[in-house]
C-alpha positions in Angstrom: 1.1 -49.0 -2.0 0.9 -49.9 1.4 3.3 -50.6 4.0 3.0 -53.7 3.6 2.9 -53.6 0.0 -0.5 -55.6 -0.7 -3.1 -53.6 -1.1 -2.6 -49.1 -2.0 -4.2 -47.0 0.2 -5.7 -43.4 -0.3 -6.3 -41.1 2.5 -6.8 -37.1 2.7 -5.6 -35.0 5.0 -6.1 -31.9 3.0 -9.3 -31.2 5.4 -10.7 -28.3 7.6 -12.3 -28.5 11.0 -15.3 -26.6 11.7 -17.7 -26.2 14.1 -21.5 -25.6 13.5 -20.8 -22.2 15.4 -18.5 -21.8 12.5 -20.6 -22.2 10.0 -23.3 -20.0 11.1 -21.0 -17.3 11.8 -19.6 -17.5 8.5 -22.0 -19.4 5.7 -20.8 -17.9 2.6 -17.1 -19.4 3.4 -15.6 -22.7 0.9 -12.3 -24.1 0.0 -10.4 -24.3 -2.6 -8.0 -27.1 -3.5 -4.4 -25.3 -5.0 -2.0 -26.7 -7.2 0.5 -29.0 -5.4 3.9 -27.3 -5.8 6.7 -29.0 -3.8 4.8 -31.7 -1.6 2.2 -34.6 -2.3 -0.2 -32.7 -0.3 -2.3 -30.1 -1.9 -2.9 -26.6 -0.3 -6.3 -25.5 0.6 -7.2 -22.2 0.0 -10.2 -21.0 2.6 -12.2 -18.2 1.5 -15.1 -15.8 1.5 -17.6 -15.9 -1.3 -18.5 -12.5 -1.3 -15.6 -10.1 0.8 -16.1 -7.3 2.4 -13.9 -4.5 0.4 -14.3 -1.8 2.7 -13.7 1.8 1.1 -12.8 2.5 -2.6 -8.9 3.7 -2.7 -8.7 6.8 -4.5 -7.1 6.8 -7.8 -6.7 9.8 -9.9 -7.3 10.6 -13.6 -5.2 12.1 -15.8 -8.4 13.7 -17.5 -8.6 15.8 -14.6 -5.8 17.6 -15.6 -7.8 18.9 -18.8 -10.4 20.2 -16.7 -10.6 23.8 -16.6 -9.9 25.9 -13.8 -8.6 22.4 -11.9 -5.0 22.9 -11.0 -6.4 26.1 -9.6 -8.7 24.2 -7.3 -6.0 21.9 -5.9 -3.6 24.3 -5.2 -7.1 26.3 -2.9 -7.1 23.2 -1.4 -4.0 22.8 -0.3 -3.7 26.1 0.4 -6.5 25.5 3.2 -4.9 23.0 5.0 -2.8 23.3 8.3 -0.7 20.3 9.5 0.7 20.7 12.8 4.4 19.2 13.4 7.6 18.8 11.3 7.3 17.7 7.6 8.3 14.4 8.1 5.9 13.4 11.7 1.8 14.5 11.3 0.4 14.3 14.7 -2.9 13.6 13.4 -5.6 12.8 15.9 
């Protein structure tokens, strides 16, 4: 209903503005209505298509552990390495 109580009105606010710039900088961008927890309003959600992940993180197997000869190459490894500074600070550069 209306104010006035005649006639009911719809509106949305739930909009973005964007520029043309915008939108040739990034094309592969939409929105996404979310669920409406708390308010009348719904959240919009604006996101990439197709994100740019950047390097893997590394993530290691417990297979490895079966490997032969590999708890001998770790501890080579770390036997090779030098870290200047106390234990707790790396001054890495």
């Amino acid at each position: 209903m209306s104010r006035s109580g005649v006639d009911s009105v719809a509106s949305r606010f739930e909009r973005f503005l964007v520029s043309m710039d915008w939108e040739e900088l990034f094309p592969d961008m939409v929105e996404r209505r979310m669920a409406r927890p708390f308010s009348n309003h719904f959240p919009i959600c604006r996101k990439s298509l197709n994100p740019e992940r950047g390097k893997a993180p590394f993530r290691f197997e417990n297979m490895w552990l079966e490997f032969e000869g590999f708890s001998d190459l770790i501890r080579e490894w770390w036997g090779e390495t030098q870290i200047p500074g106390f234990a707790s600070f790396c001054g890495c550069e």
